[in-house]
DRENDO-1510 file (C-alpha; in Angstrom, 1 decimal, always signed):
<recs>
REC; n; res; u; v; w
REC; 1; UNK; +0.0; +0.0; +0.0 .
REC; 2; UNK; +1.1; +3.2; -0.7 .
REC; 3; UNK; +0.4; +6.0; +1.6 .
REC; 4; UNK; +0.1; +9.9; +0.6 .
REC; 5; UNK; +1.6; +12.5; +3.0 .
REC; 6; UNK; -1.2; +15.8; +1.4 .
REC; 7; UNK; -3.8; +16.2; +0.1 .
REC; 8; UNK; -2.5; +17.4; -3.5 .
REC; 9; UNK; -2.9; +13.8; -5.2 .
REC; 10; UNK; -3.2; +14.2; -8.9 .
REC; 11; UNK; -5.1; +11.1; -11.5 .
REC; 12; UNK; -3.4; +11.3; -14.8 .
REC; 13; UNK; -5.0; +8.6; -17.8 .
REC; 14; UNK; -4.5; +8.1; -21.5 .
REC; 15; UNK; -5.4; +5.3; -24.1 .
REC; 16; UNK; -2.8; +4.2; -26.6 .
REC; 17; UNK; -2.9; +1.8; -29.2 .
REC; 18; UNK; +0.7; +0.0; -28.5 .
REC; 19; UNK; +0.7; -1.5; -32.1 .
REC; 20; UNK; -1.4; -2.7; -35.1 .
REC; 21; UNK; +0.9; -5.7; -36.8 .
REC; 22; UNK; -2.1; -7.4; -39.2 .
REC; 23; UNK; -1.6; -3.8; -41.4 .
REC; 24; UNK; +2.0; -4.4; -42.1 .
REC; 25; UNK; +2.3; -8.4; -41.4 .
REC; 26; UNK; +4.9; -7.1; -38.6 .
REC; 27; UNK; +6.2; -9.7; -35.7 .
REC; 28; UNK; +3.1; -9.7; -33.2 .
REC; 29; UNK; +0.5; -10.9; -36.0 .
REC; 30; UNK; +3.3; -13.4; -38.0 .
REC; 31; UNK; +6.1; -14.0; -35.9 .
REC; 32; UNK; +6.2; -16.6; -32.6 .
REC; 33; UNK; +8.1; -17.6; -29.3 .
REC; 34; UNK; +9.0; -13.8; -27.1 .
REC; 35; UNK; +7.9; -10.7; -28.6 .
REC; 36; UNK; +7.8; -7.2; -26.9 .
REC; 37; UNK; +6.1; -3.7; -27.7 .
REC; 38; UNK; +7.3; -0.8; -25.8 .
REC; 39; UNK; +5.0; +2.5; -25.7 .
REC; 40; UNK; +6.3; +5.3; -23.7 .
REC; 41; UNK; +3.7; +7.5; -21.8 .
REC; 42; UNK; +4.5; +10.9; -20.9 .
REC; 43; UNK; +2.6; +12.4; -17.7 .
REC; 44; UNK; +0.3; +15.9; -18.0 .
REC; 45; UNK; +2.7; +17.2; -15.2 .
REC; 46; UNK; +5.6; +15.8; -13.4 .
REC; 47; UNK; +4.7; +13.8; -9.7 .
REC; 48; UNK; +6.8; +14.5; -6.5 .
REC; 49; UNK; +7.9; +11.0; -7.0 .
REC; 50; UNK; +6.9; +8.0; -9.3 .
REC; 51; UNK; +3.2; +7.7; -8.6 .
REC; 52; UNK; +1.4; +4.5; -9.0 .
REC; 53; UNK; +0.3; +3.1; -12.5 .
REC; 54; UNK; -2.3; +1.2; -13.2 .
REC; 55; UNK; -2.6; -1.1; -16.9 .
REC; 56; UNK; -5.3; -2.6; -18.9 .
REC; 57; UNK; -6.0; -4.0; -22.3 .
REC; 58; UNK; -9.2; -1.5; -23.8 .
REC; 59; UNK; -9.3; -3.6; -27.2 .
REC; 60; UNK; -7.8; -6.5; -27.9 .
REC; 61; UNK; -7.9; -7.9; -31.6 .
REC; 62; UNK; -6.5; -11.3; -32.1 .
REC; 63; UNK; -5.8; -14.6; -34.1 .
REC; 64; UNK; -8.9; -17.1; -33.3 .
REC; 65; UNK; -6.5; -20.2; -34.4 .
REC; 66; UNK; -3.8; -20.4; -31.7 .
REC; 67; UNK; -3.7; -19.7; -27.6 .
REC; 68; UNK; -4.1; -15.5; -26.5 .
REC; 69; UNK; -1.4; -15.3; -24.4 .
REC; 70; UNK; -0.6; -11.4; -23.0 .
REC; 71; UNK; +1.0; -9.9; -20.3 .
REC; 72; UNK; +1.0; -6.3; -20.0 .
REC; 73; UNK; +2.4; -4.1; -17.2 .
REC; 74; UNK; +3.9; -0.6; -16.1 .
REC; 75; UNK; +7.6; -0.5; -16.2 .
REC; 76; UNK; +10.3; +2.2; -15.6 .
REC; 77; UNK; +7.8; +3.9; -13.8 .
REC; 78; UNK; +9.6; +7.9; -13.4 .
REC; 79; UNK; +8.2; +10.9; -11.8 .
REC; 80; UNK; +7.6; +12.3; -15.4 .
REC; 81; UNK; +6.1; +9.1; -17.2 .
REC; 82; UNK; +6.8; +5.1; -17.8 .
REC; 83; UNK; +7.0; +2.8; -20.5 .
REC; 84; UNK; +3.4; +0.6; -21.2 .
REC; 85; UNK; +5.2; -3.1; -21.9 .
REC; 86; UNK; +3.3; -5.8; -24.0 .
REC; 87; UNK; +4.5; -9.1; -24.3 .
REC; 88; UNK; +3.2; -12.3; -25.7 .
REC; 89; UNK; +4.6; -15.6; -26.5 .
REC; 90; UNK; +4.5; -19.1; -28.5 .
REC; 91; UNK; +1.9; -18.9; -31.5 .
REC; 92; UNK; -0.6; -16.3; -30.4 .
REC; 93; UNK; -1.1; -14.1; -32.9 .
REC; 94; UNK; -2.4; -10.4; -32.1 .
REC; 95; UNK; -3.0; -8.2; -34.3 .
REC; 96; UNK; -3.4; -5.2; -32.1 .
REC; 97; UNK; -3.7; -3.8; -28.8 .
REC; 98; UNK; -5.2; -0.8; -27.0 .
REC; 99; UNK; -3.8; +0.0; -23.5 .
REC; 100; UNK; -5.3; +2.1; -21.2 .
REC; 101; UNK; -3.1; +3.9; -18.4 .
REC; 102; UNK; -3.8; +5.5; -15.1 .
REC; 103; UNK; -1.5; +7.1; -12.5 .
REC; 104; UNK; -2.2; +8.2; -9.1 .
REC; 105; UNK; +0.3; +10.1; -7.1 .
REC; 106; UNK; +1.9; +13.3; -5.2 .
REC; 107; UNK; +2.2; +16.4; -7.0 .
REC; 108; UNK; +3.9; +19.9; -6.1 .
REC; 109; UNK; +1.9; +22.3; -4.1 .
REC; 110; UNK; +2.0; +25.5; -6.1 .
REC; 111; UNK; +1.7; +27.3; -3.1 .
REC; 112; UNK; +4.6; +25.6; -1.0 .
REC; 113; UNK; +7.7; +27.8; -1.0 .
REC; 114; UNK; +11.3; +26.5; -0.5 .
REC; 115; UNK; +13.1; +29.2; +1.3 .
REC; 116; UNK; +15.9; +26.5; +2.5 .
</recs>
């Protein structure tokens, strides 16, 4: 759990679609075994420190023939944004995702002066 010291918590979401590979036959809709997409997200506003992101698939669009496998998660998580990390593996064939982001977290109190 995380625990806020003020009351000056901001909520920060976007949607992106990470990749569309049926359009260009590129490796998540023809290839197999590991394959990664990396999106980076940029925040509105910087947090005092990384803030807490939360992940989901919005649309999903995929091969009917073969297993969905997906794993999708926050990484690099910075005060000013993180990368949005898909993965899949073995013969699953996607041919495109949407990701939807949220972050929760401290931010700067405009009114706060540092005198020190």
């Amino acid at each position: 759990m995380k625990r806020f010291k003020n009351n000056l918590i901001a909520v920060d979401q976007g949607s992106s679609v990470m990749f569309s590979d049926f359009a260009n036959n590129g490796p998540m809709w023809s290839g197999d075994g590991p394959r990664e997409s990396v999106t980076k997200v940029e925040f509105g506003e910087p947090y005092l420190a990384p803030p807490m992101v939360h992940v989901s698939i919005s649309m999903w669009d995929t091969g009917g023939n073969t297993n969905q496998r997906a794993d999708l998660r926050a990484e690099k998580i910075t005060r000013t944004g993180c990368d949005l990390v898909f993965r899949t593996w073995g013969d699953s064939r996607i041919a495109r995702i949407r990701a939807d982001w949220m972050a929760i977290g401290e931010v700067p109190d405009e009114d706060a002066w540092d005198v020190g």
